[in-house]
N, C-alpha and C positions, 0 to 999 in steps of 0.2 A: 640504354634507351630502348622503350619499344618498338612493337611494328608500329604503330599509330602514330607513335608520337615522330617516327622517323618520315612520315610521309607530308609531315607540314602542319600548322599551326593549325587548318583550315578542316583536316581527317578528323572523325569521332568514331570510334569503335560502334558498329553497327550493334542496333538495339536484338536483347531477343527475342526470337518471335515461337509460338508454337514448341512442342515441347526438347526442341535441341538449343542450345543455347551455345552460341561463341565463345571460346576461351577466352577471358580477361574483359568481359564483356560487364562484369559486374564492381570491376575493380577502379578504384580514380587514375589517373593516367595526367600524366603532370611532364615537364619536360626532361626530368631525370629519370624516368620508367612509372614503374605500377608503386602505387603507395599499399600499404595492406597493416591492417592490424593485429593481426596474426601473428605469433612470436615465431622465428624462426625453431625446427627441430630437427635434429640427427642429421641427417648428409647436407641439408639445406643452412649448416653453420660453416659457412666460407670462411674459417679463421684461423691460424697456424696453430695458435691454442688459446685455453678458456681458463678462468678462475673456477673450480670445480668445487659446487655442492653436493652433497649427499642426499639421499632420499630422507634423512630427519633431520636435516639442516647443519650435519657438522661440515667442516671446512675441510675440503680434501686437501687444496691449495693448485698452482698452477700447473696445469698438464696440458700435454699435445693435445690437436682436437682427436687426432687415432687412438690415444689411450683413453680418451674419456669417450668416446663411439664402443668402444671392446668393451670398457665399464657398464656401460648403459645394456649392451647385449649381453652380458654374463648376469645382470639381476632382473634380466628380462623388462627393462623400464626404456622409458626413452629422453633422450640428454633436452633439456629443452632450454633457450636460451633465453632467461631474466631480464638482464641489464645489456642491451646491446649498447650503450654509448659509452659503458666503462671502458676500461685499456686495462689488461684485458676484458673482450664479455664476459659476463656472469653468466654460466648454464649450472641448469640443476638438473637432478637426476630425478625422474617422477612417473607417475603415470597417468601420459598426458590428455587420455580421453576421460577420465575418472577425474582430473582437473578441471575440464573442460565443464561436465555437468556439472561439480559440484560448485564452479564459479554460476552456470545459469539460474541452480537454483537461487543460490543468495542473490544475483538481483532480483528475480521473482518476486523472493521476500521482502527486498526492498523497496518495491515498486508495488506490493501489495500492503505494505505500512505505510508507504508515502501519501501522508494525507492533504489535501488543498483544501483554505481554506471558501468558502462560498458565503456569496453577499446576498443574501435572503432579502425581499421586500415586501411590505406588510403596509397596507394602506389605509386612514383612518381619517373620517370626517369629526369637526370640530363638534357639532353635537350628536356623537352617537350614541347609541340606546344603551342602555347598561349590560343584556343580554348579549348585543354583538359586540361589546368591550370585551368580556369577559372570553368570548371568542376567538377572537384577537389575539386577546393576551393569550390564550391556552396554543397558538399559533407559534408566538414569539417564544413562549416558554418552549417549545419542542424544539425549536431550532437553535437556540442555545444551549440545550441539554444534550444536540447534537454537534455541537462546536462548531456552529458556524456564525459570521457576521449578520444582521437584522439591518437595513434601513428602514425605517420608521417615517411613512410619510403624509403628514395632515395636508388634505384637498380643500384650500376655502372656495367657495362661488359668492357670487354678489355680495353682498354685503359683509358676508363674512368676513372679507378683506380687510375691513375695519374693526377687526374683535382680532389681532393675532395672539393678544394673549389667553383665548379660549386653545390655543394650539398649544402653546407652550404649559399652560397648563396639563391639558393630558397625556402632552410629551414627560413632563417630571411625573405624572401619576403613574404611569406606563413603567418609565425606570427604576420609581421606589415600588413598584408590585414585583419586578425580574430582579432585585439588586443580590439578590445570593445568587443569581446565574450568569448576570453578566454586568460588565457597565459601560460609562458612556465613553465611545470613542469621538463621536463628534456630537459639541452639543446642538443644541436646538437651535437653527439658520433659517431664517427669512429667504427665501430663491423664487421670486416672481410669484405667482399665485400658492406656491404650496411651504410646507414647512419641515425641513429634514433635520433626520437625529439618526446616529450610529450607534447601536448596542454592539458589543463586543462580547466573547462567553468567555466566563473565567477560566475553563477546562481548555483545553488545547484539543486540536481537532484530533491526534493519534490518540490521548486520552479517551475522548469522549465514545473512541470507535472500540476501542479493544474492553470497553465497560458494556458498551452493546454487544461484542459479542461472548463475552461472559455472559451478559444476560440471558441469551440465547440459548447459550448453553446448559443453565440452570435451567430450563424451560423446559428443553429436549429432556432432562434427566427427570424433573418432577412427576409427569405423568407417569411413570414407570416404576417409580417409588409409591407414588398413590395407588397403585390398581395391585403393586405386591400388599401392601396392606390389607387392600379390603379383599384380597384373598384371604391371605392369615387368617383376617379375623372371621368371615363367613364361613369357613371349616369346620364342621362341628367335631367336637372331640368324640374319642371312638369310645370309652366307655360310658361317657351319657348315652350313648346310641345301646348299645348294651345294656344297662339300665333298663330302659324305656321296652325291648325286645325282651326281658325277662320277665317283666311284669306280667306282658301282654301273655306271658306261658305259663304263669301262675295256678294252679288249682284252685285260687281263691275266685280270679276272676270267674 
């Protein structure tokens, strides 16, 4: 049990302030001690012995935790322990700061692929002009191209109210213009004065991210290609230049 937790239900490890910080002041504190998600390593494995890995994953088998501590300090690694709820723990042999980063990066990466997707809305009166239709649409179509959901939502006023099929009409004109990029997730709903429709993108959002940034990438690289070109080719070759300086020395001229 801790200190904290030994002094009553009612104690909280005092907050940190300025730049010293309390020991154990970051950790959860519960009535059996400090919780941590840290796997235990090297002298901090309290156990008579371990089921022993190796550093490439062969199976050493069961040893003392003193013989697997000498193990760990003859290949210069350090013993760290897997599976603490087995009988016995699982410790492997590794090295554990070189573990450590190369597990931060993978979720980085993970967390930098993990795409969400977003409810985009796009709003549209029943007689709108064919120019700001087209507007519109060139709206919806982006954000489908970038994977993401559209609500689509017709605004009637006064009278309107009594034409709702002028909505539903360029609710379906809307979704047969987008249908290679998306379709309908909800159709066309009557809800109080207005009238809503859910476009959905065919592409999936990590799709649609990692084709942006391919694109990107071909972009960064073209202009670099185009200006070796029009090098090459603005070069004038050295014996037309030659040529042209011979003449010029001619006795004839």
């Amino acid at each position: 049990m801790c200190t904290w937790c030994a002094l009553g239900p009612g104690r909280r490890p005092p907050r940190a302030r300025g730049p010293f910080r309390f020991p154990g002041s970051t950790a959860q504190h519960c009535r059996g001690g400090l919780i941590t998600t840290e796997p235990r390593i090297n002298d901090r494995i309290r156990v008579p012995e371990v089921r022993l890995v190796g550093p490439n994953g062969e199976q050493v088998g069961i040893v003392p935790i003193a013989k697997a501590l000498e193990l760990a300090r003859e290949s210069d690694l350090d013993l760290v322990e897997v599976a603490a709820t087995a009988r016995p723990p699982v410790a492997k042999l590794m090295d554990y700061g070189k573990f450590k980063y190369e597990s931060a990066m993978k979720a980085r990466e993970a967390r930098r692929n993990q795409a969400q997707t977003v409810i985009k809305e796009m709003k549209l009166r029943p007689k709108i002009d064919p120019h700001d239709y087209e507007t519109k649409k060139g709206h919806v179509v982006r954000f489908l191209k970038a994977g993401d959901k559209v609500k689509i939502t017709i605004m009637f006023r006064g009278r309107e109210q009594s034409r709702p099929e002028l909505g539903f009409r360029l609710l379906k004109r809307l979704a047969d213009d987008v249908q290679e990029l998306g379709v309908v997730e909800y159709e066309p709903r009557q809800e109080g004065r207005n009238m809503l429709m859910v476009l959905a993108p065919t592409k999936k959002k990590a799709e649609a991210m990692a084709e942006a940034r391919e694109a990107r990438g071909r972009k960064d690289r073209d202009p670099l290609d185009e200006a070796g070109e029009l090098q090459s080719t603005d070069m004038p070759e050295e014996h037309d230049e030659y040529d042209e300086h011979e003449d010029e020395l001619s006795p004839e001229a």
